[in-house]
N, C-alpha and C positions, 0 to 999 in steps of 0.2 A: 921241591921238585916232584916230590914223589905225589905229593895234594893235586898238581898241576896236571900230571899223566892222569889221573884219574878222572879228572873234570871234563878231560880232553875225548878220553876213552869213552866217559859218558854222554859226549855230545855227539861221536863218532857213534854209538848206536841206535842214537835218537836218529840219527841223519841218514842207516839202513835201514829205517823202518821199525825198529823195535819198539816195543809197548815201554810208556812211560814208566809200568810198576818193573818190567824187566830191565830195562837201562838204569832206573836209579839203584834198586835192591842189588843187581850183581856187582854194579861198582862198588855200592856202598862193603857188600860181604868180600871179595875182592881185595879192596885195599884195607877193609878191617885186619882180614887173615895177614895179609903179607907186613901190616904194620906192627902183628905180632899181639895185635889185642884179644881177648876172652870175647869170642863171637858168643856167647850164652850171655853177658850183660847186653850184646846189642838186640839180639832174641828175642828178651825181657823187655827191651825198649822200649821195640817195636809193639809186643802185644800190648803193655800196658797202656800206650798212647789211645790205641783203639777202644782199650777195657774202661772206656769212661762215658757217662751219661750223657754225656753233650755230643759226642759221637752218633748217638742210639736215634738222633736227629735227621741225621744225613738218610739212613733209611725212610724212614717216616717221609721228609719231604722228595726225595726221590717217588714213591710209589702217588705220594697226593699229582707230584706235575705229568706221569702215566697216565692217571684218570681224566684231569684236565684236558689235557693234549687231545684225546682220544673221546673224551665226554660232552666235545660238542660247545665247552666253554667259550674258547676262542672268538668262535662265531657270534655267541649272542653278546659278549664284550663288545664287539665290531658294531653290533647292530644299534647298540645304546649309546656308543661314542656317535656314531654316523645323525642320530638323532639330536644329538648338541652341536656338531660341528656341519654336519653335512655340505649345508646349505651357504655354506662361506666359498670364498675362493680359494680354490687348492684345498676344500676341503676333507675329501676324502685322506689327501697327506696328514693332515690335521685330526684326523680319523686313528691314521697310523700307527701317529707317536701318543694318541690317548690310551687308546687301545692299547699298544704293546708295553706302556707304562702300566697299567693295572694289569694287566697279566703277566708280568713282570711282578709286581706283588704278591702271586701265585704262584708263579712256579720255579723262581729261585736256580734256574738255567737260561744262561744267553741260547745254546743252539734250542732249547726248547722253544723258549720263545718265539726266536726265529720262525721254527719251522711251524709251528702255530698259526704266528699271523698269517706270515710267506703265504699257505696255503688259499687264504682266501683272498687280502689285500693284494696281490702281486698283478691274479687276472682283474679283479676288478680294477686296479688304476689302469692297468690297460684299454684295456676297454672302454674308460671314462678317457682314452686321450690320452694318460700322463707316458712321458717317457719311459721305455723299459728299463734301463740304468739306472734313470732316477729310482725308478720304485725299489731296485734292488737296494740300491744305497740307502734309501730311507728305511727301510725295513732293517736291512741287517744293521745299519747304526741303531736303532732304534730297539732291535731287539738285544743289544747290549747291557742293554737296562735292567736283565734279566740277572746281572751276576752285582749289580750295583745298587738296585733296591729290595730294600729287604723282603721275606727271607730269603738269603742268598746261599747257595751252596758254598761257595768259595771264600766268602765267609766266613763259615763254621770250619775249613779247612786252614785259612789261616791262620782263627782263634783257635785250634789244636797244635799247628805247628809255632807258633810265638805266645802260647801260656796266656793269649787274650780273652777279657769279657765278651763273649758272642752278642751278648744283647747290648753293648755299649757300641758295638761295631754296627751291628744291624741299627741304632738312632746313628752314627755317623753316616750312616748310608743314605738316610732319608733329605736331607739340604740337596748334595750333589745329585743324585739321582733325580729331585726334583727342576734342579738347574742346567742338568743333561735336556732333560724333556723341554725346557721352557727355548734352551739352544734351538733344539732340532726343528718345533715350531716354528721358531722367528724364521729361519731357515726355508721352512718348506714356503710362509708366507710371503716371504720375495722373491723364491724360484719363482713361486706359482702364477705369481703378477707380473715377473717379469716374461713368465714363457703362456702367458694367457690360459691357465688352465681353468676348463669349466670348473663352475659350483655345481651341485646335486640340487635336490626339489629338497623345500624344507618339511620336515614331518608335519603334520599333521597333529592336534594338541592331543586327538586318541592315541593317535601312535605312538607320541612321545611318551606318554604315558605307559604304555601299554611295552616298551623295546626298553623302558629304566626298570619296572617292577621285575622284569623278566631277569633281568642284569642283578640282582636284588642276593639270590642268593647265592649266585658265585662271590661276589663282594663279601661274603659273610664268610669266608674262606681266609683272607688275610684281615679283617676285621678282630676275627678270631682269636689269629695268631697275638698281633697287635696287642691287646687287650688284656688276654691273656699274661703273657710275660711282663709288661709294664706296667701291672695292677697288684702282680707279685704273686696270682693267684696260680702261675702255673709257671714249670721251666720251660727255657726252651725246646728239648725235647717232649715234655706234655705238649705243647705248643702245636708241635710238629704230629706226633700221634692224633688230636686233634682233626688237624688239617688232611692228612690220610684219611681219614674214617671221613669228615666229611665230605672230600670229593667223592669218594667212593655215595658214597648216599647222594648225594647231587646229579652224580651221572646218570646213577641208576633211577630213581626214584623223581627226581625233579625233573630233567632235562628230557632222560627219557632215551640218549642217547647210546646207553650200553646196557646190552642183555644181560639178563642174571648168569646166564651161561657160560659168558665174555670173561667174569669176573676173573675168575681163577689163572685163565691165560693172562691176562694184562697183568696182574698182580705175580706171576710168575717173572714175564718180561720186565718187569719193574725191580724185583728183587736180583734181576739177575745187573742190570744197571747197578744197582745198590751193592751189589758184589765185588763189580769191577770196581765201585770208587775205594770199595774196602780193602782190597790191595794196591790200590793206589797208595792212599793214606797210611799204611801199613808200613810199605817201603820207602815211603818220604821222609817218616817218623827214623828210619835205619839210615838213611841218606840224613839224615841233619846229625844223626848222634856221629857217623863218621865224620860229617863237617866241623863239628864242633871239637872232636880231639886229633884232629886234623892239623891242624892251627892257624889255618886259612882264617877265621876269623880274627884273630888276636894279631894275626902280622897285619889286615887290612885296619884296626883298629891302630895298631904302632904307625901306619902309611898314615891316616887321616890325621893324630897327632901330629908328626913330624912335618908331612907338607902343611899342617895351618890348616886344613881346608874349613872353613866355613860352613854351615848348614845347606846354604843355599848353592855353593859349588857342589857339595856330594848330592845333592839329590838333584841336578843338572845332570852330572855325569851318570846318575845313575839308571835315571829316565832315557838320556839317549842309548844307554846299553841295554836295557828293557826292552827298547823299541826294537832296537834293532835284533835282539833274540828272538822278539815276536812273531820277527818274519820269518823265521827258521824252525821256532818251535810250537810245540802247543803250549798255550797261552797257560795254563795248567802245568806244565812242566816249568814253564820261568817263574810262576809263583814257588814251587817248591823248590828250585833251584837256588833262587835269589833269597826266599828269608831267613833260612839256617846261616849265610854269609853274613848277610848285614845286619843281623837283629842286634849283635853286640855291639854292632858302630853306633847304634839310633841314641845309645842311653849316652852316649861320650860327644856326641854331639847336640844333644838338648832335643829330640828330632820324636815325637809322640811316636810309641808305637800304633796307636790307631789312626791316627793321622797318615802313615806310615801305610796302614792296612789299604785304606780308600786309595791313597796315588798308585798302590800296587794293584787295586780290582782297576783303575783306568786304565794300566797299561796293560791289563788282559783286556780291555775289549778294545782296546786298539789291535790286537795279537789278533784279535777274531775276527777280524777285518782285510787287514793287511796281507797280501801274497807273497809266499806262496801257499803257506801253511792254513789260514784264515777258514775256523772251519763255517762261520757263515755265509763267506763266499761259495764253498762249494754247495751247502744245504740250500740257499736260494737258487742258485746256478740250476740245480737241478729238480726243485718246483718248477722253477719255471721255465726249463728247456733252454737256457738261452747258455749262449758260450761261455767261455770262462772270461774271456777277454771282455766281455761286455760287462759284465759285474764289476771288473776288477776296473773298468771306465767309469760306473755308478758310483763305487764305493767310493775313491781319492776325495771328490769334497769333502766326502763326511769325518775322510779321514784325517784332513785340516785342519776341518772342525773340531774336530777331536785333538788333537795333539793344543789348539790354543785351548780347551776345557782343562787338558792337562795339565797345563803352566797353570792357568788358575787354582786350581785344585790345590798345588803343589806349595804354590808361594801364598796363600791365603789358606791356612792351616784352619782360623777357624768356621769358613763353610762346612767343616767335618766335622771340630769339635765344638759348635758352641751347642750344638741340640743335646749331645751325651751330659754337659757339662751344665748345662741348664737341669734336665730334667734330672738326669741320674744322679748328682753330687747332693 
Protein backbone atom coordinates (compact mmCIF):
# COMPACT_ATOMS: atom_id res chain seq x y z
CA UNK A 1 0.00 0.00 0.00
CA UNK A 2 2.44 2.10 1.16
CA UNK A 3 4.86 1.24 -2.65
CA UNK A 4 1.35 2.31 -4.18
CA UNK A 5 0.88 5.81 -2.43
CA UNK A 6 4.21 6.63 -3.57
CA UNK A 7 4.09 5.81 -7.17
CA UNK A 8 0.76 7.70 -7.15
CA UNK A 9 2.23 10.77 -5.43
CA UNK A 10 4.90 10.66 -7.98
CA UNK A 11 2.85 10.72 -10.90
CA UNK A 12 0.67 13.32 -9.18
CA UNK A 13 3.78 15.73 -9.42
CA UNK A 14 4.81 14.89 -12.70
CA UNK A 15 1.14 15.92 -13.69
CA UNK A 16 1.66 19.68 -11.63
CA UNK A 17 4.43 20.22 -13.49
CA UNK A 18 7.35 19.23 -11.69
CA UNK A 19 10.75 18.35 -13.00
CA UNK A 20 11.35 14.71 -13.61
CA UNK A 21 14.69 14.87 -11.16
CA UNK A 22 12.23 16.51 -8.36
CA UNK A 23 9.27 14.17 -8.63
CA UNK A 24 11.30 10.98 -8.71
CA UNK A 25 14.19 12.00 -5.90
CA UNK A 26 11.48 13.51 -3.34
CA UNK A 27 9.39 10.43 -3.54
CA UNK A 28 12.02 8.21 -3.82
CA UNK A 29 13.73 10.28 -0.23
CA UNK A 30 10.16 10.43 1.13
CA UNK A 31 9.14 6.89 1.28
CA UNK A 32 12.89 5.86 2.05
CA UNK A 33 12.61 8.16 5.40
CA UNK A 34 9.11 6.95 6.40
CA UNK A 35 9.99 3.32 5.40
CA UNK A 36 12.56 3.79 8.12
CA UNK A 37 15.48 3.00 5.89
CA UNK A 38 19.34 4.55 6.32
CA UNK A 39 18.77 7.50 3.65
CA UNK A 40 22.94 7.67 3.77
CA UNK A 41 23.04 4.00 1.91
CA UNK A 42 20.55 5.50 -0.61
CA UNK A 43 23.01 8.84 -0.84
CA UNK A 44 25.67 6.42 -1.63
CA UNK A 45 23.62 4.90 -4.25
CA UNK A 46 22.88 7.47 -5.78
CA UNK A 47 26.49 9.02 -6.17
CA UNK A 48 28.17 6.00 -6.90
CA UNK A 49 25.76 5.21 -10.11
CA UNK A 50 27.04 8.48 -11.48
CA UNK A 51 30.73 7.96 -10.13
CA UNK A 52 31.31 5.72 -13.19
CA UNK A 53 33.15 6.01 -16.59
CA UNK A 54 30.40 5.05 -18.81
CA UNK A 55 28.46 7.86 -17.25
CA UNK A 56 31.50 10.52 -18.26
CA UNK A 57 29.86 9.70 -21.84
CA UNK A 58 26.52 11.45 -21.48
CA UNK A 59 28.52 14.65 -21.10
CA UNK A 60 30.78 14.26 -24.04
CA UNK A 61 27.92 13.39 -26.41
CA UNK A 62 25.69 16.04 -24.96
CA UNK A 63 28.14 18.95 -25.75
CA UNK A 64 29.19 17.01 -29.48
CA UNK A 65 25.15 17.29 -30.53
CA UNK A 66 25.48 21.43 -29.23
CA UNK A 67 28.04 21.88 -31.79
CA UNK A 68 26.19 19.80 -34.36
CA UNK A 69 22.83 21.50 -33.89
CA UNK A 70 24.31 24.79 -34.03
CA UNK A 71 27.57 24.01 -36.60
CA UNK A 72 25.56 24.09 -39.51
CA UNK A 73 25.68 20.18 -39.80
CA UNK A 74 22.23 19.62 -40.41
CA UNK A 75 22.20 21.57 -43.32
CA UNK A 76 24.91 20.12 -45.28
CA UNK A 77 23.60 16.43 -44.26
CA UNK A 78 20.31 17.65 -46.11
CA UNK A 79 22.27 18.92 -48.91
CA UNK A 80 24.07 15.41 -49.76
CA UNK A 81 20.98 13.30 -48.99
CA UNK A 82 18.85 15.78 -51.44
CA UNK A 83 21.72 14.78 -53.96
CA UNK A 84 20.83 10.84 -53.91
CA UNK A 85 17.29 11.17 -53.50
CA UNK A 86 16.22 14.44 -54.80
CA UNK A 87 15.12 13.91 -57.84
CA UNK A 88 12.82 10.87 -57.11
CA UNK A 89 9.06 11.25 -56.29
CA UNK A 90 8.37 12.45 -52.93
CA UNK A 91 11.72 12.93 -52.73
CA UNK A 92 12.57 15.46 -50.73
CA UNK A 93 10.39 13.14 -47.91
CA UNK A 94 13.09 10.68 -48.85
CA UNK A 95 15.46 13.40 -48.17
CA UNK A 96 13.94 13.57 -44.70
CA UNK A 97 14.13 10.19 -43.38
CA UNK A 98 18.09 10.06 -44.95
CA UNK A 99 18.92 12.92 -43.55
CA UNK A 100 17.46 12.63 -40.11
CA UNK A 101 18.88 8.91 -39.85
CA UNK A 102 22.52 10.04 -40.26
CA UNK A 103 22.16 12.81 -38.02
CA UNK A 104 20.67 10.62 -35.86
CA UNK A 105 23.96 8.87 -35.82
CA UNK A 106 25.32 12.08 -34.42
CA UNK A 107 23.56 13.46 -32.08
CA UNK A 108 22.18 10.64 -30.01
CA UNK A 109 18.75 13.11 -29.14
CA UNK A 110 15.24 12.58 -30.64
CA UNK A 111 14.27 16.52 -29.78
CA UNK A 112 17.66 17.37 -31.26
CA UNK A 113 17.35 15.83 -34.09
CA UNK A 114 13.95 17.08 -34.46
CA UNK A 115 14.68 20.36 -34.17
CA UNK A 116 17.70 20.08 -36.59
CA UNK A 117 16.16 18.84 -39.37
CA UNK A 118 12.62 20.67 -38.50
CA UNK A 119 14.43 23.78 -39.15
CA UNK A 120 15.23 23.52 -42.58
CA UNK A 121 13.15 20.39 -44.05
CA UNK A 122 9.69 21.73 -42.76
CA UNK A 123 9.75 25.16 -45.03
CA UNK A 124 11.30 23.49 -47.62
CA UNK A 125 8.61 20.63 -48.25
CA UNK A 126 6.40 23.43 -47.96
CA UNK A 127 7.28 25.17 -50.38
CA UNK A 128 7.98 22.17 -52.72
CA UNK A 129 3.91 21.46 -52.36
CA UNK A 130 4.00 18.80 -49.56
CA UNK A 131 1.48 19.08 -47.04
CA UNK A 132 2.12 20.70 -43.76
CA UNK A 133 1.04 17.90 -41.40
CA UNK A 134 2.65 15.67 -43.45
CA UNK A 135 5.95 17.34 -43.12
CA UNK A 136 5.39 17.59 -39.50
CA UNK A 137 4.72 13.90 -39.11
CA UNK A 138 7.54 12.86 -41.23
CA UNK A 139 10.00 14.84 -39.53
CA UNK A 140 9.05 14.27 -35.92
CA UNK A 141 8.70 10.27 -36.73
CA UNK A 142 11.67 10.58 -38.32
CA UNK A 143 13.51 12.38 -35.89
CA UNK A 144 12.96 9.66 -33.43
CA UNK A 145 15.60 7.86 -34.82
CA UNK A 146 17.74 10.01 -32.76
CA UNK A 147 17.31 7.98 -29.34
CA UNK A 148 17.32 4.58 -31.43
CA UNK A 149 20.37 4.82 -33.46
CA UNK A 150 23.35 4.73 -31.91
CA UNK A 151 25.02 6.71 -30.11
CA UNK A 152 21.98 7.16 -28.24
CA UNK A 153 21.65 9.01 -24.87
CA UNK A 154 18.96 6.94 -23.53
CA UNK A 155 20.86 4.22 -24.10
CA UNK A 156 23.68 4.96 -21.90
CA UNK A 157 20.78 5.72 -19.43
CA UNK A 158 19.36 2.68 -19.52
CA UNK A 159 22.68 0.62 -19.58
CA UNK A 160 23.35 2.50 -16.12
CA UNK A 161 19.97 2.00 -14.77
CA UNK A 162 19.76 -2.19 -15.75
CA UNK A 163 23.73 -2.99 -15.06
CA UNK A 164 23.69 -3.27 -19.19
CA UNK A 165 26.57 -3.47 -21.93
CA UNK A 166 26.28 0.14 -23.50
CA UNK A 167 28.12 -0.89 -26.60
CA UNK A 168 26.12 -4.37 -27.03
CA UNK A 169 22.86 -1.93 -26.82
CA UNK A 170 24.27 0.60 -29.17
CA UNK A 171 24.86 -2.91 -32.08
CA UNK A 172 21.11 -3.71 -31.04
CA UNK A 173 20.12 -0.39 -31.89
CA UNK A 174 21.52 -0.56 -35.39
CA UNK A 175 18.96 -3.49 -37.29
CA UNK A 176 15.76 -1.49 -35.79
CA UNK A 177 16.86 1.70 -36.31
CA UNK A 178 17.71 0.77 -39.75
CA UNK A 179 14.14 -0.97 -40.26
CA UNK A 180 12.54 2.24 -38.71
CA UNK A 181 14.02 4.31 -41.66
CA UNK A 182 13.41 1.69 -44.47
CA UNK A 183 9.27 1.91 -42.79
CA UNK A 184 9.22 5.50 -43.02
CA UNK A 185 10.46 5.56 -46.61
CA UNK A 186 8.28 2.95 -48.00
CA UNK A 187 5.74 5.29 -46.29
CA UNK A 188 6.62 8.71 -47.63
CA UNK A 189 6.91 6.72 -51.30
CA UNK A 190 3.04 5.97 -51.44
CA UNK A 191 1.90 9.08 -49.71
CA UNK A 192 3.89 10.84 -52.15
CA UNK A 193 2.43 8.90 -55.42
CA UNK A 194 -0.65 8.76 -54.01
CA UNK A 195 -1.07 12.66 -53.21
CA UNK A 196 1.12 13.54 -56.51
CA UNK A 197 3.98 15.18 -55.03
CA UNK A 198 6.76 16.80 -57.21
CA UNK A 199 10.25 15.41 -57.67
CA UNK A 200 13.21 18.16 -57.27
CA UNK A 201 15.99 18.67 -60.45
CA UNK A 202 18.40 15.89 -60.22
CA UNK A 203 22.21 17.15 -59.33
CA UNK A 204 24.17 17.55 -61.45
CA UNK A 205 27.57 14.91 -61.53
CA UNK A 206 29.69 18.31 -60.18
CA UNK A 207 27.33 18.73 -57.61
CA UNK A 208 26.94 15.51 -56.49
CA UNK A 209 30.22 15.36 -56.16
CA UNK A 210 30.82 18.34 -54.71
CA UNK A 211 27.39 18.32 -51.62
CA UNK A 212 28.88 14.21 -50.64
CA UNK A 213 32.76 15.43 -50.17
CA UNK A 214 31.23 18.33 -48.29
CA UNK A 215 29.02 15.70 -45.99
CA UNK A 216 32.63 13.89 -45.74
CA UNK A 217 33.43 15.09 -42.44
CA UNK A 218 30.63 15.26 -40.49
CA UNK A 219 30.31 11.53 -41.28
CA UNK A 220 33.57 11.01 -39.69
CA UNK A 221 31.85 12.03 -36.43
CA UNK A 222 29.95 8.70 -35.77
CA UNK A 223 32.37 6.75 -38.03
CA UNK A 224 34.60 7.52 -35.34
CA UNK A 225 32.67 6.68 -32.63
CA UNK A 226 31.72 3.36 -34.41
CA UNK A 227 35.20 2.33 -34.92
CA UNK A 228 36.48 3.21 -32.26
CA UNK A 229 34.58 1.25 -29.55
CA UNK A 230 34.23 -2.07 -31.87
CA UNK A 231 37.85 -2.31 -32.67
CA UNK A 232 38.36 -2.21 -28.82
CA UNK A 233 40.62 0.62 -29.28
CA UNK A 234 38.63 3.02 -27.36
CA UNK A 235 35.64 2.89 -24.62
CA UNK A 236 32.69 4.35 -25.01
CA UNK A 237 33.20 7.32 -23.17
CA UNK A 238 36.80 7.72 -25.20
CA UNK A 239 34.33 7.40 -27.87
CA UNK A 240 32.31 10.04 -26.70
CA UNK A 241 35.24 12.54 -25.72
CA UNK A 242 36.26 11.91 -29.36
CA UNK A 243 33.14 12.97 -30.85
CA UNK A 244 32.97 16.31 -28.61
CA UNK A 245 36.35 17.65 -29.67
CA UNK A 246 35.51 16.70 -33.13
CA UNK A 247 32.39 18.65 -33.69
CA UNK A 248 33.82 21.29 -31.87
CA UNK A 249 36.81 21.32 -34.61
CA UNK A 250 34.30 20.64 -37.60
CA UNK A 251 32.07 23.65 -36.73
CA UNK A 252 34.81 25.70 -36.18
CA UNK A 253 37.46 25.03 -38.61
CA UNK A 254 35.66 22.91 -41.46
CA UNK A 255 32.18 24.28 -41.66
CA UNK A 256 33.03 27.42 -40.69
CA UNK A 257 29.72 27.87 -39.07
CA UNK A 258 30.80 28.90 -35.37
CA UNK A 259 32.95 31.75 -34.25
CA UNK A 260 36.03 31.12 -32.09
CA UNK A 261 34.27 33.52 -29.82
CA UNK A 262 30.83 31.41 -29.81
CA UNK A 263 32.74 28.55 -28.38
CA UNK A 264 32.80 29.07 -24.68
CA UNK A 265 28.90 30.17 -24.81
CA UNK A 266 27.73 26.87 -26.62
CA UNK A 267 29.98 24.93 -24.61
CA UNK A 268 28.62 26.40 -21.42
CA UNK A 269 24.97 25.87 -22.83
CA UNK A 270 25.92 22.37 -23.54
CA UNK A 271 27.25 21.65 -20.04
CA UNK A 272 24.49 23.01 -18.51
CA UNK A 273 22.14 20.48 -20.59
CA UNK A 274 24.67 17.98 -19.35
CA UNK A 275 23.89 18.99 -15.81
CA UNK A 276 20.36 18.63 -15.99
CA UNK A 277 20.67 15.07 -17.35
CA UNK A 278 23.11 14.56 -14.35
CA UNK A 279 20.36 15.09 -11.88
CA UNK A 280 18.17 13.42 -13.66
CA UNK A 281 20.20 10.16 -13.63
CA UNK A 282 21.17 10.86 -10.08
CA UNK A 283 17.62 10.66 -8.71
CA UNK A 284 16.52 7.79 -10.92
CA UNK A 285 19.44 5.84 -9.62
CA UNK A 286 17.60 6.89 -5.77
CA UNK A 287 14.07 6.10 -7.37
CA UNK A 288 15.16 2.43 -8.41
CA UNK A 289 17.17 1.70 -5.11
CA UNK A 290 13.66 2.65 -3.36
CA UNK A 291 11.83 0.47 -5.92
CA UNK A 292 13.75 -2.21 -5.41
CA UNK A 293 13.47 -2.59 -1.41
CA UNK A 294 10.12 -1.55 -1.95
CA UNK A 295 8.91 -4.84 -3.12
CA UNK A 296 7.08 -3.70 -5.93
CA UNK A 297 9.23 -5.72 -7.92
CA UNK A 298 9.28 -9.18 -6.23
CA UNK A 299 5.30 -9.08 -5.73
CA UNK A 300 5.03 -8.21 -9.61
CA UNK A 301 7.57 -11.21 -10.10
CA UNK A 302 5.20 -13.63 -7.59
CA UNK A 303 1.93 -11.85 -10.00
CA UNK A 304 3.77 -13.16 -13.18
CA UNK A 305 4.52 -16.74 -11.59
CA UNK A 306 1.08 -17.27 -10.32
CA UNK A 307 -1.11 -16.04 -13.22
CA UNK A 308 1.32 -18.21 -15.92
CA UNK A 309 1.87 -15.37 -17.94
CA UNK A 310 3.70 -16.03 -20.78
CA UNK A 311 6.53 -13.84 -22.23
CA UNK A 312 4.54 -12.66 -24.85
CA UNK A 313 1.38 -11.77 -22.69
CA UNK A 314 3.74 -9.54 -20.34
CA UNK A 315 5.30 -7.67 -22.78
CA UNK A 316 1.69 -7.01 -24.53
CA UNK A 317 0.59 -5.67 -21.36
CA UNK A 318 3.35 -3.92 -20.86
CA UNK A 319 3.67 -2.02 -24.15
CA UNK A 320 -0.07 -1.05 -23.87
CA UNK A 321 0.76 0.57 -20.48
CA UNK A 322 4.04 2.23 -21.86
CA UNK A 323 1.88 3.59 -24.36
CA UNK A 324 -0.45 4.83 -22.70
CA UNK A 325 2.14 6.61 -19.81
CA UNK A 326 3.59 8.19 -22.89
CA UNK A 327 0.82 10.27 -23.43
CA UNK A 328 1.07 11.56 -19.95
CA UNK A 329 4.54 11.47 -19.35
CA UNK A 330 7.86 12.45 -20.69
CA UNK A 331 8.93 9.62 -22.53
CA UNK A 332 12.12 9.94 -20.10
CA UNK A 333 10.42 9.51 -17.15
CA UNK A 334 8.50 6.13 -18.35
CA UNK A 335 11.94 4.76 -19.00
CA UNK A 336 13.02 5.42 -15.62
CA UNK A 337 9.90 4.57 -14.09
CA UNK A 338 9.33 1.29 -15.66
CA UNK A 339 12.78 -0.45 -15.53
CA UNK A 340 13.78 -0.47 -11.69
CA UNK A 341 9.96 -2.46 -11.84
CA UNK A 342 10.31 -5.01 -14.37
CA UNK A 343 14.11 -5.59 -14.76
CA UNK A 344 13.53 -8.55 -12.16
CA UNK A 345 10.42 -9.91 -13.97
CA UNK A 346 12.65 -10.08 -17.61
CA UNK A 347 15.20 -12.84 -16.04
CA UNK A 348 12.02 -15.08 -14.68
CA UNK A 349 10.46 -14.95 -17.75
CA UNK A 350 13.26 -15.75 -20.26
CA UNK A 351 12.82 -11.99 -21.64
CA UNK A 352 16.73 -10.52 -22.88
CA UNK A 353 17.44 -7.45 -21.09
CA UNK A 354 18.62 -5.94 -24.25
CA UNK A 355 16.02 -6.98 -26.20
CA UNK A 356 14.13 -5.53 -23.49
CA UNK A 357 16.19 -2.05 -23.72
CA UNK A 358 15.28 -1.54 -27.65
CA UNK A 359 11.10 -2.21 -27.16
CA UNK A 360 11.65 0.30 -24.24
CA UNK A 361 13.68 3.11 -26.63
CA UNK A 362 10.35 2.37 -29.05
CA UNK A 363 8.01 3.18 -26.66
CA UNK A 364 9.78 6.39 -25.95
CA UNK A 365 9.53 7.62 -29.41
CA UNK A 366 6.14 6.86 -29.60
CA UNK A 367 5.96 9.07 -26.06
CA UNK A 368 7.57 11.86 -28.41
CA UNK A 369 5.01 11.72 -30.59
CA UNK A 370 1.90 11.28 -29.06
CA UNK A 371 -0.30 14.03 -27.15
CA UNK A 372 -0.46 15.60 -25.04
CA UNK A 373 3.05 15.48 -23.61
CA UNK A 374 4.91 14.68 -27.16
CA UNK A 375 7.82 17.00 -26.88
CA UNK A 376 8.38 16.71 -30.69
CA UNK A 377 5.12 17.80 -31.35
CA UNK A 378 5.52 20.87 -29.57
CA UNK A 379 9.43 21.54 -31.00
CA UNK A 380 8.06 21.17 -34.75
CA UNK A 381 4.64 23.06 -33.80
CA UNK A 382 6.70 25.70 -33.20
CA UNK A 383 9.44 25.76 -36.11
CA UNK A 384 6.91 25.86 -37.95
CA UNK A 385 4.29 28.25 -36.63
CA UNK A 386 1.60 25.94 -37.28
CA UNK A 387 -1.10 24.86 -34.54
CA UNK A 388 -0.86 22.29 -32.30
CA UNK A 389 -3.93 20.65 -33.59
CA UNK A 390 -2.29 20.32 -37.07
CA UNK A 391 0.80 18.43 -35.99
CA UNK A 392 -1.04 16.36 -33.68
CA UNK A 393 -3.31 15.60 -37.55
CA UNK A 394 0.39 15.03 -39.17
CA UNK A 395 1.70 12.78 -36.51
CA UNK A 396 -1.37 9.84 -36.06
CA UNK A 397 -0.11 7.89 -39.29
CA UNK A 398 3.25 7.88 -38.11
CA UNK A 399 2.05 7.01 -35.10
CA UNK A 400 0.45 3.73 -36.57
CA UNK A 401 3.13 3.22 -38.11
CA UNK A 402 4.85 3.09 -35.27
CA UNK A 403 2.89 1.12 -32.84
CA UNK A 404 2.88 -1.98 -35.81
CA UNK A 405 7.15 -1.31 -35.81
CA UNK A 406 6.39 -1.95 -32.20
CA UNK A 407 4.75 -5.36 -32.35
CA UNK A 408 7.58 -6.16 -34.58
CA UNK A 409 10.25 -5.24 -32.55
CA UNK A 410 8.64 -6.89 -29.60
CA UNK A 411 7.80 -10.36 -30.92
CA UNK A 412 10.90 -10.92 -33.26
CA UNK A 413 13.51 -10.35 -30.50
CA UNK A 414 16.17 -11.16 -32.89
CA UNK A 415 16.00 -7.93 -35.21
CA UNK A 416 17.89 -6.60 -31.79
CA UNK A 417 19.89 -9.39 -30.94
CA UNK A 418 21.29 -11.08 -33.77
CA UNK A 419 23.77 -8.06 -34.74
CA UNK A 420 25.14 -7.96 -30.76
CA UNK A 421 25.16 -11.73 -30.87
CA UNK A 422 26.87 -12.02 -34.23
CA UNK A 423 29.54 -9.52 -33.71
CA UNK A 424 30.11 -9.27 -30.07
CA UNK A 425 29.96 -13.13 -28.69
Amino acid sequence: MDAAIGLLGMLLLMALGAPIFVSLGLTAILMIAMEGRPLMDAAAHSINGINSTTFLAVPFFVMAATFMQRGGIARIIIEAAEAWVGHMRGGLGLVAVIATTLFAAISGSSVVTAMAMGTFLIPAMVARGYDRPFALGLVGASGTLGILIPPSLSMILYGLIAEESVPRLFMAGVMPGLLQAVLLASWVMIWSRHKGYASGARATREEFIAKNLRALPAMFIPVSVFAGIYSGYTTVTESAGVAAIASVLIAVFVYREVKLSEIFSMATEGMKAASAVTFIVMFALLFAHWITGSGIPTALVNFAITQDLAPWQFLLALNILMIILGMFLDAVAVMLIVTPIVLPVLGTLGIDPIHFGIVLIVNMEIAFLTPPIGLNLFVLASIARAPMSEAVRGMWPFVLLMVGFLILITYVPEISLWLPRTVMN
